[in-house]
N, C-alpha and C positions, 0 to 999 in steps of 0.2 A: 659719674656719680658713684660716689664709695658712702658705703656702711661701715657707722660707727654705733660704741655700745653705747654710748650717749642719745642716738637719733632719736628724738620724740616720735610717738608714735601717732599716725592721724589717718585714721580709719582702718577696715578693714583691709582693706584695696591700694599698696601705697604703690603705685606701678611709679618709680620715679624716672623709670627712662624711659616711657612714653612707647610702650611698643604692643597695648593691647588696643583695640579697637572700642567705640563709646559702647557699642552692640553688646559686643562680649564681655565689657566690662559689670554692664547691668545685668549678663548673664549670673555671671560669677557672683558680685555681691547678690543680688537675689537668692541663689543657691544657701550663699553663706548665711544670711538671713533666717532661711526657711530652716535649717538644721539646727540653728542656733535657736531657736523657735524649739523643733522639735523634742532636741537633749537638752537639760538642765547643766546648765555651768560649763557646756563648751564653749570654747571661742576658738575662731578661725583666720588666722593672721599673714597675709601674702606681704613680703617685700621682693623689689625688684627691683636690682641696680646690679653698676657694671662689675663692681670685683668689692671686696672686706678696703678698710685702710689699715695700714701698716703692717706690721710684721711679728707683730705681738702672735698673730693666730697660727699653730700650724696649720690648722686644715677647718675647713671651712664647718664640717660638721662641729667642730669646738666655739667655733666663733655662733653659730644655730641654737648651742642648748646654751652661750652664756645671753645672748641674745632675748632668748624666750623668759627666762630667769630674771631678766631685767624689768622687759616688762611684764613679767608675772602673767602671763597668758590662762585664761579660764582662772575658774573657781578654786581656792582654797580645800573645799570640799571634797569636790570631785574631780578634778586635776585632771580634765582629757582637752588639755588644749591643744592647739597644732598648728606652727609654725611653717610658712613653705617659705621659702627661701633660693631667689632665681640670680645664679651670677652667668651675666651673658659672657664677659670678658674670658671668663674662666670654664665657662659651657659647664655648667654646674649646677643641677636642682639638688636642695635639700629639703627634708621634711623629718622633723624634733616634734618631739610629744611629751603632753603631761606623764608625770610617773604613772598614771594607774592605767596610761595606751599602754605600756614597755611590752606586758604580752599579747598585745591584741594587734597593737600595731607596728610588730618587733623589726628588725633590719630583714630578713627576709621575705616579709610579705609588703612593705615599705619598698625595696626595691624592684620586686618584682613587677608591682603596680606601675611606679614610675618608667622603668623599660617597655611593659605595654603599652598602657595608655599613653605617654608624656613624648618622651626620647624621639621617635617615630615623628611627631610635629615639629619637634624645635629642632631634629635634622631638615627639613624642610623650610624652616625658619619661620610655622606656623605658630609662634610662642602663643598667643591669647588662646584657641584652640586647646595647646596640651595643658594650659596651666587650670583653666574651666575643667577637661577631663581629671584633673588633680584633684580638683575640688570635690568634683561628682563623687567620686571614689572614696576620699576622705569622709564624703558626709554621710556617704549607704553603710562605711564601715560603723562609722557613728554613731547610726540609727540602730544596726545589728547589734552593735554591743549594749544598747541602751534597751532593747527587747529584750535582748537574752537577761539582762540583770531585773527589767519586772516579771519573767517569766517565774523566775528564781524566788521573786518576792511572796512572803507568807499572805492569804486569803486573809482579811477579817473577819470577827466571828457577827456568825447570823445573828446574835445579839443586835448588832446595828446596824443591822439593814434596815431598821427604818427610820433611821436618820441620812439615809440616802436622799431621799426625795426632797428633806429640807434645807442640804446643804447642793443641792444642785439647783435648788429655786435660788438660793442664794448668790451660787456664781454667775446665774441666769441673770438675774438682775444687776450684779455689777457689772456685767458685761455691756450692757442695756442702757446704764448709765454713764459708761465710759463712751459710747458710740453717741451720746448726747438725746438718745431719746426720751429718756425723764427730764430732760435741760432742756427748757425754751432757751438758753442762752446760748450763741453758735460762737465759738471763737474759731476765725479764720483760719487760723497755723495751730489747732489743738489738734486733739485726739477725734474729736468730733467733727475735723473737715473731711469732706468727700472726696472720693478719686475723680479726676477730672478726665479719666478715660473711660471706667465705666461707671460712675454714681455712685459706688459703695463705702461705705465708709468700716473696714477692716481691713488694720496696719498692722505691719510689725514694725517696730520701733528699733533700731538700735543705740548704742550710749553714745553720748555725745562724742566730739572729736572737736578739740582746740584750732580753731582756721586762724585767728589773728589774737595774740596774748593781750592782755590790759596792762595799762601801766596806772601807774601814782594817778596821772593828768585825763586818759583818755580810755575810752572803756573797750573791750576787744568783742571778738563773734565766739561761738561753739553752732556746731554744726552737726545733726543726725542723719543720717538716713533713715527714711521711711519705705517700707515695698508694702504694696496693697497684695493680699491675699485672695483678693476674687481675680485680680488679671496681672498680677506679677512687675505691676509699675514702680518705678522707682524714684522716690521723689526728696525732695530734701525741706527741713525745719533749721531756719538759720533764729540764732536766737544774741540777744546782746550780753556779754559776760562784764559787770560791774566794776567798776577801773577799780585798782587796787586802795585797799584801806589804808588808811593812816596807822601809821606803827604801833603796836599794841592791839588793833582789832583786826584779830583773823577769819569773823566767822563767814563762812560759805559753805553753806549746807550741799549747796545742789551741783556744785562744781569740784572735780579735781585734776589743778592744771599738774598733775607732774609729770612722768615724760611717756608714762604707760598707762595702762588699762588698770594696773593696780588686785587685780581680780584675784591675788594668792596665789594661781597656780605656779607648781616648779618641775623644773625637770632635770635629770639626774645623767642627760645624755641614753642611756640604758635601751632605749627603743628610737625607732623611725631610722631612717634610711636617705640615702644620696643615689644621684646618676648621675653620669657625666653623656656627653653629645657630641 
């Protein structure tokens, strides 16, 4: 399997040479999930295949940040997205980051991590293992940078501390009503279905992902992941995507089939880091 800049992207987790276990794969996206959760505007993007195609790229970290670029990893905003990138053929992990990782998560702290944690397993040919440890790492850094920046953030003034209490009944309640308890109405595949492992009903959601396109005649699938946050289950929202309109009518609010995440973020190359095994 070779990567091209063309590849549509479809999910977080694209393992396409089949070489992490179902175990550690729910490891991992779960991981991704929960940081993605905790930082505003990151996104966390694994590909895995055997080598780049062609010969356009010299080296694979060029082929990583035109890659991430393409599809616009993380937010516009806040640009900390992060691209890992595993060429077994070539015994080659990369990891490219949004412009605003470049000093947090520059080539030397980038490297370093991946010769600890990572190299050590996939000399072993434990790949799922070091690539989870990639993750973990990626997302404690992500959490630290995302501290340090509200640490940094100005107090508001005692003036409105007491519109505290009414905007936290308020997200009390939407929260309350997302979980369907103001809703006698239960929809089975909503926001409002329960964990079928332990009864709770609190998801994290992630953005859809394209499984089968639509055409003119037949309508196609998108697909989420769902991980429940009382016990870390992983479960999936398959939902049917509208076979395409007739020429002149485009609209589709709730879909976007292009071939990324679309999310703004860019990167400039300038940070993140490779290892070889």
């Amino acid at each position: 399997v070779l990567a091209t800049l063309n590849m549509p992207q479809q999910g977080p987790l694209m393992d396409l040479i089949h070489i992490i276990d179902d175990e550690t794969s729910t490891k991992i996206l779960s991981e991704i999930s929960t940081v993605e959760s905790d930082v505003p505007g990151c996104e966390i993007q694994i590909l895995l295949v055997n080598n780049i195609e062609g010969k356009l790229w010299s080296s694979p970290k060029q082929f990583a940040t035109a890659l991430f670029n393409m599809w616009e990893l993380g937010s516009k905003e806040t640009n900390n997205g992060v691209l890992i990138l595993f060429l077994l053929d070539r015994r080659r992990i990369e990891v490219e980051v949004g412009v605003r990782l470049n000093v947090y998560m520059d080539q030397s702290w980038t490297e370093n991590m991946l010769n600890s944690v990572a190299v050590p397993n996939f000399k072993n040919g434990d790949y799922g293992s070091g690539i989870l440890n990639i993750v973990d790492n990626v997302a404690d850094r992500l959490r630290e940078i995302e501290d340090g920046m509200k640490a940094t953030t100005p107090r508001q003034d005692d003036d409105d501390s007491d519109s505290v209490p009414f905007y936290c009944s308020l997200v009390l309640m939407l929260c309350l009503l997302g979980c369907g308890i103001y809703n006698d109405s239960k929809y089975p595949m909503g926001r409002d279905r329960f964990c079928t492992n332990c009864g709770q009903c609190n998801w994290t959601h992630q953005r859809w992902v394209e499984i089968t396109q639509p055409t003119h005649h037949t309508k196609g699938l998108k697909r989420r992941y769902c991980v429940c946050n009382s016990c870390r289950t992983v479960d999936t929202r398959d939902v049917d995507i509208a076979h395409l309109p007739r020429y002149g009518d485009s609209d589709n609010d709730d879909w976007n089939s292009g071939t990324g995440g679309g999310g703004g973020g860019s990167s400039d190359g300038g940070g993140g880091g490779g290892a070889s095994w």
